[in-house]
C-alpha positions as CSV (number, residue, x, y, z in Angstrom):
1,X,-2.0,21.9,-66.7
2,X,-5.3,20.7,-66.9
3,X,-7.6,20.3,-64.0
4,X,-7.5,16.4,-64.2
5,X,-3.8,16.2,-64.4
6,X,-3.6,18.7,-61.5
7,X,-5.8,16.3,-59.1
8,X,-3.9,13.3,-60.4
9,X,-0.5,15.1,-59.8
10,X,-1.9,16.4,-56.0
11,X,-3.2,12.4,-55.4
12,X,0.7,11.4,-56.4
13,X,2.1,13.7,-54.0
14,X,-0.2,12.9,-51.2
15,X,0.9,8.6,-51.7
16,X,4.2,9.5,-51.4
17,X,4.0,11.6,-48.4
18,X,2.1,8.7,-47.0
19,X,4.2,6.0,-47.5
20,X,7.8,8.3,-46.4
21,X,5.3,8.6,-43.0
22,X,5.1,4.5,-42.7
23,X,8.2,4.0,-43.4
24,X,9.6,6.5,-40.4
25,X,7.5,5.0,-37.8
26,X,8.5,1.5,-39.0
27,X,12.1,2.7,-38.7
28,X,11.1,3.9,-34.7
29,X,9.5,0.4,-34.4
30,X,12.1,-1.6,-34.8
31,X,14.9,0.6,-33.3
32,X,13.8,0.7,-29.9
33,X,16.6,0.8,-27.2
34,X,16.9,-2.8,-26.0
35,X,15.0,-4.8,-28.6
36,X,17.8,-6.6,-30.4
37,X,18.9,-7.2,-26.5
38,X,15.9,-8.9,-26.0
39,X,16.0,-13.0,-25.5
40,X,12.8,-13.7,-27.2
41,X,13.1,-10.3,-29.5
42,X,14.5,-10.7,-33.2
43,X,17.9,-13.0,-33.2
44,X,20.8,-12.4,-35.3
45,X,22.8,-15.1,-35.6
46,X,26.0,-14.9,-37.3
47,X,28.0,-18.5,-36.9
48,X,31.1,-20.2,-39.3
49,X,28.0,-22.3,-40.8
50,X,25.5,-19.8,-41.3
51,X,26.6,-16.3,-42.2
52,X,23.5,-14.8,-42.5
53,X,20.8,-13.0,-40.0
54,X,18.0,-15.7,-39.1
55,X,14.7,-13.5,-37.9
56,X,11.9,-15.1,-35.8
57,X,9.5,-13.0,-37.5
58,X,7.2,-11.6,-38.1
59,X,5.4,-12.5,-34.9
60,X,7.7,-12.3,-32.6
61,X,5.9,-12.7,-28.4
62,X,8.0,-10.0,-25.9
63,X,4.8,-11.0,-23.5
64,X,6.3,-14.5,-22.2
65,X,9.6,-14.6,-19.8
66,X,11.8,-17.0,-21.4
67,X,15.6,-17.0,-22.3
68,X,16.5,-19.2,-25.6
69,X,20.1,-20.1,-26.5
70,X,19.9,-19.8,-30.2
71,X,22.4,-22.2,-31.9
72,X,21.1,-22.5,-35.5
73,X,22.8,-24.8,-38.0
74,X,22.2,-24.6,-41.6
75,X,22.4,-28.4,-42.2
76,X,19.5,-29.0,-39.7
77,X,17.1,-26.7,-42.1
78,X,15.3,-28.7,-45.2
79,X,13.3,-25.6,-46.0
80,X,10.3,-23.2,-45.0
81,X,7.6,-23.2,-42.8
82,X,5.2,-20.0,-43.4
83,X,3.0,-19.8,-40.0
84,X,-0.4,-21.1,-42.4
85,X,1.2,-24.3,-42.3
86,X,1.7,-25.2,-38.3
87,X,-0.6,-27.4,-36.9
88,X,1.0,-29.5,-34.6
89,X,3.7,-29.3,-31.7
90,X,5.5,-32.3,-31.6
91,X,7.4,-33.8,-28.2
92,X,9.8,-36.0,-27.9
93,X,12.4,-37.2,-25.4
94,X,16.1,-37.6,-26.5
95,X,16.9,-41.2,-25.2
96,X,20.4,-40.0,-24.4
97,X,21.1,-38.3,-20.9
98,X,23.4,-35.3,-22.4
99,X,23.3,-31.7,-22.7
100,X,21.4,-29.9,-25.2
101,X,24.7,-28.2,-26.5
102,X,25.9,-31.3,-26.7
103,X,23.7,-33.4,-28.5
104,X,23.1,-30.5,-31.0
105,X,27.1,-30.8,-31.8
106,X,26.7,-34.7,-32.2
107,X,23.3,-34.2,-34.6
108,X,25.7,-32.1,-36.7
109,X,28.7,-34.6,-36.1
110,X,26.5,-37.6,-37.6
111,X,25.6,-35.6,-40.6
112,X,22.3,-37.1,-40.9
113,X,20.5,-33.8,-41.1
114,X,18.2,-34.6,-38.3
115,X,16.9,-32.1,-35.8
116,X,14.3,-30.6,-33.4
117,X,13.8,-27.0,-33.5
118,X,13.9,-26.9,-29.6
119,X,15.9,-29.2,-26.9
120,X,14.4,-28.8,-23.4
121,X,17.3,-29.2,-20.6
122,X,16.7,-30.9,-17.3
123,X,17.8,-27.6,-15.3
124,X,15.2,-25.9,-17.7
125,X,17.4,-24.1,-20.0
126,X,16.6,-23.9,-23.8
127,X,18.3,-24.4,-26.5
128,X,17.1,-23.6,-30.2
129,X,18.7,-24.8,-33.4
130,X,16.5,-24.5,-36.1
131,X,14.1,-21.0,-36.7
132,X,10.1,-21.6,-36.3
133,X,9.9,-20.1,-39.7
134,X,11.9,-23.4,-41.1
135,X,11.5,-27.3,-41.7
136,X,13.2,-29.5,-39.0
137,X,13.4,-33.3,-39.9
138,X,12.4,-34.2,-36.3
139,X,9.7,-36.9,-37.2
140,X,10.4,-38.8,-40.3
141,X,7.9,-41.2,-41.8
142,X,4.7,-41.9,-40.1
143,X,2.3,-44.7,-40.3
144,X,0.8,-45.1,-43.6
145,X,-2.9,-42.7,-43.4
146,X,-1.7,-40.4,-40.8
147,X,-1.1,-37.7,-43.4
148,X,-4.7,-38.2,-43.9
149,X,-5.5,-38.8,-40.2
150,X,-3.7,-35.2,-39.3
151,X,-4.6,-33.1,-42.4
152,X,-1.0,-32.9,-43.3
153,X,0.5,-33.5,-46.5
154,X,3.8,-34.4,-48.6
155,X,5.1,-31.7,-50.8
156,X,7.4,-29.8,-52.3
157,X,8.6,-27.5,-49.7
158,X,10.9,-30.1,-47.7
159,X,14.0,-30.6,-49.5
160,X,14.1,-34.2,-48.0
161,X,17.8,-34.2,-48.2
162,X,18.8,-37.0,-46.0
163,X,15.8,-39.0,-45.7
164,X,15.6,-42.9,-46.2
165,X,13.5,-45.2,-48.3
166,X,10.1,-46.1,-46.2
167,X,9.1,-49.5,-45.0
168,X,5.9,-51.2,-45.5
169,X,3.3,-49.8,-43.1
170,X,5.3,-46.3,-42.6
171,X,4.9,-44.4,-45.4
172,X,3.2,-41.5,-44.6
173,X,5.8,-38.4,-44.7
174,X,3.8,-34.8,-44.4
175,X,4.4,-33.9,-40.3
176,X,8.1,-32.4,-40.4
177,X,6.3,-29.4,-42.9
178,X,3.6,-28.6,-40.3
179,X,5.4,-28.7,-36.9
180,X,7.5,-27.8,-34.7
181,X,9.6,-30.2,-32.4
182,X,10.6,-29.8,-29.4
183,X,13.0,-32.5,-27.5
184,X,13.2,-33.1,-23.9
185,X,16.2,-34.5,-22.4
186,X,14.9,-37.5,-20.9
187,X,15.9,-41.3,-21.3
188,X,12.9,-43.8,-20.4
189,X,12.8,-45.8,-17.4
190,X,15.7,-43.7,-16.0
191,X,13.4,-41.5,-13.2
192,X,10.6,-38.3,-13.6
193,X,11.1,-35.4,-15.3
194,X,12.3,-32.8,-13.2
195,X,10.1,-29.8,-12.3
196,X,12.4,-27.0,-13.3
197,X,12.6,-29.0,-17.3
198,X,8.8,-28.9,-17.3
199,X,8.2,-25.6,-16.1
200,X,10.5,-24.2,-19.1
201,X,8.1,-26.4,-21.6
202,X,5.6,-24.5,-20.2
203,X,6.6,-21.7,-20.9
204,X,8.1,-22.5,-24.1
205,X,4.9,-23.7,-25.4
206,X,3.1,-20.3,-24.3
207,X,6.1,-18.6,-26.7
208,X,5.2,-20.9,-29.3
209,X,1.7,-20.1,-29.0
210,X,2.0,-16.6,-29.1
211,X,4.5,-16.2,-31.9
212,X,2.0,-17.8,-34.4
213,X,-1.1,-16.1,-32.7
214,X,-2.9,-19.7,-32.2
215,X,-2.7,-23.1,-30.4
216,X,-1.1,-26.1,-32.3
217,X,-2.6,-29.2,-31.0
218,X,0.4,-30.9,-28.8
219,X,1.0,-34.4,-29.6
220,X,4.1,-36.7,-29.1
221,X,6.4,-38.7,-31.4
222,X,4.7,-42.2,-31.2
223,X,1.4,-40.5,-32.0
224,X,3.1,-40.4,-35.7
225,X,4.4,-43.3,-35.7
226,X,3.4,-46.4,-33.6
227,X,6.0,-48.3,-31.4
228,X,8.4,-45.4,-31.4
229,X,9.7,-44.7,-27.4
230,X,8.8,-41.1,-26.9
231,X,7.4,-39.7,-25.3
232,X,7.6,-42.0,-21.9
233,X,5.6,-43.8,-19.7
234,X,6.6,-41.7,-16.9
235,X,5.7,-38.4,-19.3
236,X,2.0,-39.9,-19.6
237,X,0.7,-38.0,-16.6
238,X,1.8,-34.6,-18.1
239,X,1.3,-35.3,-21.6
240,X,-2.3,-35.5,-20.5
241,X,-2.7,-31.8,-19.0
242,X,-0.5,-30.7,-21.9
243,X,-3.1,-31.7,-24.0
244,X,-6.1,-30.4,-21.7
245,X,-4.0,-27.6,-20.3
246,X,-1.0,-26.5,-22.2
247,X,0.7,-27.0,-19.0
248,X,1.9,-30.2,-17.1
249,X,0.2,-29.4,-14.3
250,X,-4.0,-28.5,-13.7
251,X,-3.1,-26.1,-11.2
């Protein structure tokens, strides 16, 4: 063998050792006792709908103290949402006093295809139905320059399955493919929001934050499109900190 073929032969060797090394402490990584246990750690959701394993990966935060209840529907996801492409947090309110278990079943009831990735209970619980890494049709057609206005655009990666025809004035459609939405249950003029719901968005917006490694600017519903209801007046004093803050409260 000749001294070139010999170094490139030892070089060979030395790669492969290298990558078998990776790979074991990749394998010790992600087989830590407890991790799959984990509420905000790696969720494997096998349903009748979706037979298949649906990772929030690969940033997923263990540093914030949330529980999720992850209820994922495949007719609520209209495609995917690498982490380059969120900008924006979107909030709404749900207009109809219900549970969040609840109004997920009658989304999937009305077979319209329309979801938020995140519904915000009044006693603070969570639910999730649609994976951060995927397109929810939470927003629909905004006012006609706001894809401009918000750096956002329309393209190929939302399936638009279920979608309307725009009206004049509204025909901006770009928002669903950048965000993430997240509804409170809340109906207007029917009292506050209570302190345990907006201590969970808190909290869910820090998990947010941390599983994409950056802040998305927060905005709400009627920001994209003029003369829709949410978020509230009585929301207005919060939405304000959220903004500032990231938090409903300064404190």
């Amino acid at each position: 063998m000749s001294r070139h073929n010999f170094r490139k032969t030892i070089l060979i060797v030395v790669e492969i050792a290298l990558l078998l090394l990776l790979s074991f402490f990749l394998c010790l990584h992600f087989q830590k006792p407890g991790r799959e246990n984990n509420a905000v750690a790696v969720s494997r959701i096998i349903t009748d709908s979706m037979d298949e394993i649906v990772p929030d990966f690969p940033l997923v935060p263990e540093t914030v103290d949330i529980e999720i209840t992850k209820d994922f529907r495949e007719e609520f996801i209209h495609g995917d949402k690498d982490r380059k492409y969120q900008k924006y947090i979107v909030l709404h309110d749900t207009e109809v006093d219900s549970s969040a278990q609840s109004i997920i079943d009658m989304w999937d009831k009305n077979e319209n295809k329309v979801a938020t990735h995140y519904i915000v209970n009044k006693d603070g619980s969570i639910y999730q139905c649609v994976p951060l890494s995927k397109i929810a049709h939470h927003v629909g057609y905004g006012n006609t320059g706001n894809n401009e206005k918000y750096g956002v655009q329309d393209e190929s990666r939302d399936d638009k399955i279920g979608t309307g025809e725009p009206n004049e004035g509204v025909t901006d459609y770009g928002m669903n493919s950048y965000s993430i939405g997240i509804e409170m249950v809340h109906v207007g003029g029917e009292g506050d929001y209570p302190e345990p719901q907006l201590e969970a968005l808190d909290k869910l917006i820090e998990y947010i934050d941390e599983y994409y490694g950056f802040e998305s600017e927060i905005i709400d519903h009627k920001a994209w499109r003029r003369g829709n209801s949410d978020t509230s007046p009585e929301f207005e004093k919060y939405f304000n900190n959220y903004k500032k803050y990231r938090r409903h409260s300064n404190n």
